[in-house]
C-alpha angles and dihedrals in degrees: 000000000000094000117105118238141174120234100221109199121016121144092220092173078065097068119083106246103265105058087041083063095045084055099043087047098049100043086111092043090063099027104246112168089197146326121235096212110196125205133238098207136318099308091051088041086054093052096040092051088045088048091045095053091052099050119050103212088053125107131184139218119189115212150120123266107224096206094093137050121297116258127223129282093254085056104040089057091044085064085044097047087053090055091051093052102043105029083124096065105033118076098208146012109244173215092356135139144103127306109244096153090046088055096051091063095045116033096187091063112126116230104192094081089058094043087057098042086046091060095043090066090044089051079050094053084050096049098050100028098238126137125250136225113213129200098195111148120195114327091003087075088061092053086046094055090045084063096035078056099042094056098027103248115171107173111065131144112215101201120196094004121193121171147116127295090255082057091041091051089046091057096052096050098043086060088247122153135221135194125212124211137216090282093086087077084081108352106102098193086064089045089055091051087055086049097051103031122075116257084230094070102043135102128179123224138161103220084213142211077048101112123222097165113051094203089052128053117224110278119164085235083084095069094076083072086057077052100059093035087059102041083057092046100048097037098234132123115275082241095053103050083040084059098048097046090054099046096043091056088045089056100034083051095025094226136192102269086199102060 
């Protein structure tokens, strides 16, 4: 464990205050180059900037996290605003994405007003260069490609991807990247992703505080275990999958080398 990895996607601002500080104060005990916090909405996107600006290997994504009901105008273009006015400061646009749990447990949800919030914040990540961190389960992902193409996105971070091998295929040849959780320690459908998506194109994240393990709380320590499991699944040496994580989400977030 004495690799350094990113976490990609946690939603830090999530986490009650003592075990965010057991996180932030133990980043060099288990060797965690940085964390890429993502936002749920304006509030979230305040907290994370303002974490990220205290601590150093932080970085944050605005967004607006589609598994809830849509706000209002006033309040969607409150989270925009705040884009606007701090795309300097934050290293990505998300999460964002299409809510396909929310739909599951009401039917009758509509989905075009996601579908158009949810290009507006890819027109966002155009316009301002920035990466984006999509949360686009199953068919969704496909929806979400059709607008990263349309507006000719590149740099998007597919979390917690699940999807079928043509989506899977779409992604890899549209350059796209997708990080994989702690869940590939038993979910076969995950292992199966590692095993058909190029370790090139792959990150690792826990989407804390998100919990796998219901005797032990979600810490980013745990992603040294998605590590190892990749580095079995695809054949390769534990350095050199370590390697090639790091350096994927330094070059997806086009972070300092140097921190």
């Amino acid at each position: 464990m004495s690799h350094l990895i990113i976490d990609a996607h946690i939603h830090l601002d999530w986490y009650d205050k003592r075990k965010r500080e057991q996180i932030l104060n133990e980043l060099d005990r288990y060797h965690i180059k940085g964390l890429i916090t993502v936002s749920s909405d304006f509030t979230s996107s305040s907290h994370n900037l303002q974490l990220a600006k205290n601590h150093r290997r932080v970085y944050a994504a605005a967004g607006f996290h589609p598994e809830q009901q849509l706000l209002t105008r006033v309040n969607l273009n409150e989270i925009f605003s705040f884009i606007d006015e701090h795309k300097d400061d934050l290293i990505a646009i998300g999460e964002v994405g299409l809510p396909y749990y929310l739909r599951q447990e009401d039917a009758s949800l509509s989905l075009k007003p996601y579908i158009e919030l949810l290009e507006e914040f890819i027109k966002r990540a155009a316009t301002y260069q920035k990466p984006i961190v999509l949360h686009a389960i199953y068919e969704d992902a496909e929806m979400a490609c059709d607008l990263l193409e349309k507006h000719k996105v590149q740099k998007a971070h597919f979390h917690w991807f699940k999807g079928n091998s043509a989506t899977i295929n779409r992604l890899k040849q549209n350059g796209y990247y997708v990080s994989v959780t702690p869940d590939c320690l038993y979910k076969e459908r995950t292992r199966q992703l590692i095993q058909l998506f190029p370790l090139e194109l792959l990150m690792v994240e826990t989407d804390g505080p998100w919990e796998f393990n219901q005797t032990e709380w979600t810490h980013p320590r745990m992603i040294h275990d998605s590590v190892k499991t990749i580095s079995e699944i695809k054949k390769l040496s534990i350095e050199t999958v370590y390697n090639q994580l790091l350096a994927n989400t330094i070059k997806f977030y086009q972070l300092s080398t140097t921190e």
